[in-house]
C-alpha positions as CSV (number, residue, x, y, z in Angstrom):
1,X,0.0,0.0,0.0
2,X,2.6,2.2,0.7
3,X,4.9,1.7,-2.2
4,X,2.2,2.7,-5.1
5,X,1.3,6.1,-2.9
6,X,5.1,6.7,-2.9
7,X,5.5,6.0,-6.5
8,X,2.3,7.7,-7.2
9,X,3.3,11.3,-6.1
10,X,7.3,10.7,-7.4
11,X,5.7,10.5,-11.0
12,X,3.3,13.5,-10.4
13,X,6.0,15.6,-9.4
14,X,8.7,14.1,-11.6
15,X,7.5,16.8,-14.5
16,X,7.0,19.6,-12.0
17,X,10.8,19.1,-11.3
18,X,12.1,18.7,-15.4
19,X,10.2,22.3,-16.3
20,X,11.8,23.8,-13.2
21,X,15.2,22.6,-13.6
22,X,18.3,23.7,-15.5
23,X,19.8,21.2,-17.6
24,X,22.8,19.5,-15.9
25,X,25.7,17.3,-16.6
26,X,24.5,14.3,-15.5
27,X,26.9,11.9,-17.1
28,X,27.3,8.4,-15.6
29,X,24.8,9.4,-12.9
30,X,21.7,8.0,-14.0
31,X,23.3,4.7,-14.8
32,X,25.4,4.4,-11.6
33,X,21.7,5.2,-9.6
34,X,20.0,2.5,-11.3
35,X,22.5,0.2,-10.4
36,X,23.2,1.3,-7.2
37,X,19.5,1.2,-6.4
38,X,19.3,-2.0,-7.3
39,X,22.0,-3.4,-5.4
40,X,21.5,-1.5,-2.5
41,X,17.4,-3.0,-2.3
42,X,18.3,-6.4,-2.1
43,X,21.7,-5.9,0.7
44,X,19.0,-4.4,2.8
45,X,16.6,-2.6,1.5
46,X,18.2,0.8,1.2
47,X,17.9,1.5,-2.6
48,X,17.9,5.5,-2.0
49,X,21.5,5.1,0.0
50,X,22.3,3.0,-3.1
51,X,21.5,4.9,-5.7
52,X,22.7,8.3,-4.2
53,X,26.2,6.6,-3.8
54,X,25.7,5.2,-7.5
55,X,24.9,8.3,-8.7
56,X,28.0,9.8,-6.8
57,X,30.5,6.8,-8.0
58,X,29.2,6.8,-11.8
59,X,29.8,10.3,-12.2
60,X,33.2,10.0,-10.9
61,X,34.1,7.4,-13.0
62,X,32.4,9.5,-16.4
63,X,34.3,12.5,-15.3
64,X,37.9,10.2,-15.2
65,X,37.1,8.5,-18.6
66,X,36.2,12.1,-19.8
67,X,39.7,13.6,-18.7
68,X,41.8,10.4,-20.1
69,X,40.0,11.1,-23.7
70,X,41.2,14.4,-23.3
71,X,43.8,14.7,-22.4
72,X,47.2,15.0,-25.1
73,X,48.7,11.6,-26.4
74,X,52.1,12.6,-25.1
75,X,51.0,13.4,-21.5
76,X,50.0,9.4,-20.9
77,X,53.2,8.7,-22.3
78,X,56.2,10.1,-20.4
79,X,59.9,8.7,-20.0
80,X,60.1,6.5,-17.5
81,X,56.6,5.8,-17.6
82,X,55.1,2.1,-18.9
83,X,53.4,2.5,-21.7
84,X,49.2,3.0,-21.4
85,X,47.4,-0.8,-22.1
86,X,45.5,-0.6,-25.1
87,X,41.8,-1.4,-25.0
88,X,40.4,-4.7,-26.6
């Protein structure tokens, strides 16, 4: 009973809150929040705690992958350094 009231008013105001908003970067954040939803639901029923700390960890990871396509060839490449394993 609780659960469809819950989800009920999250989908009425889920609208309310797109108009209102500014657009953000939200890269890797609504895919790390699905997952961590998920996973945190069934280690104890605390999918909110899990998707805010997917949300948090999936944009983290979105921002690294965007600064290592970014950044200059040579920079990943210094002397001394082992060279950077290419992806398969």
């Amino acid at each position: 009973m609780r659960f469809p009231m819950i989800a009920a008013v999250m989908l009425a105001a889920l609208p309310a809150l797109a108009i209102g908003s500014p657009s953000a970067e939200a890269k890797g954040c609504l895919k790390g929040a699905v997952v961590g939803g998920v996973a945190g639901h069934y280690a104890g029923h605390h999918g909110v705690m899990g998707a805010i700390g997917g949300c948090i960890v999936g944009h983290h990871m979105a921002n690294e992958k965007a600064k290592e396509q970014t950044a200059p060839q040579g920079a990943q490449n210094a002397p001394g350094a082992p060279p950077a394993p290419t992806p398969n």
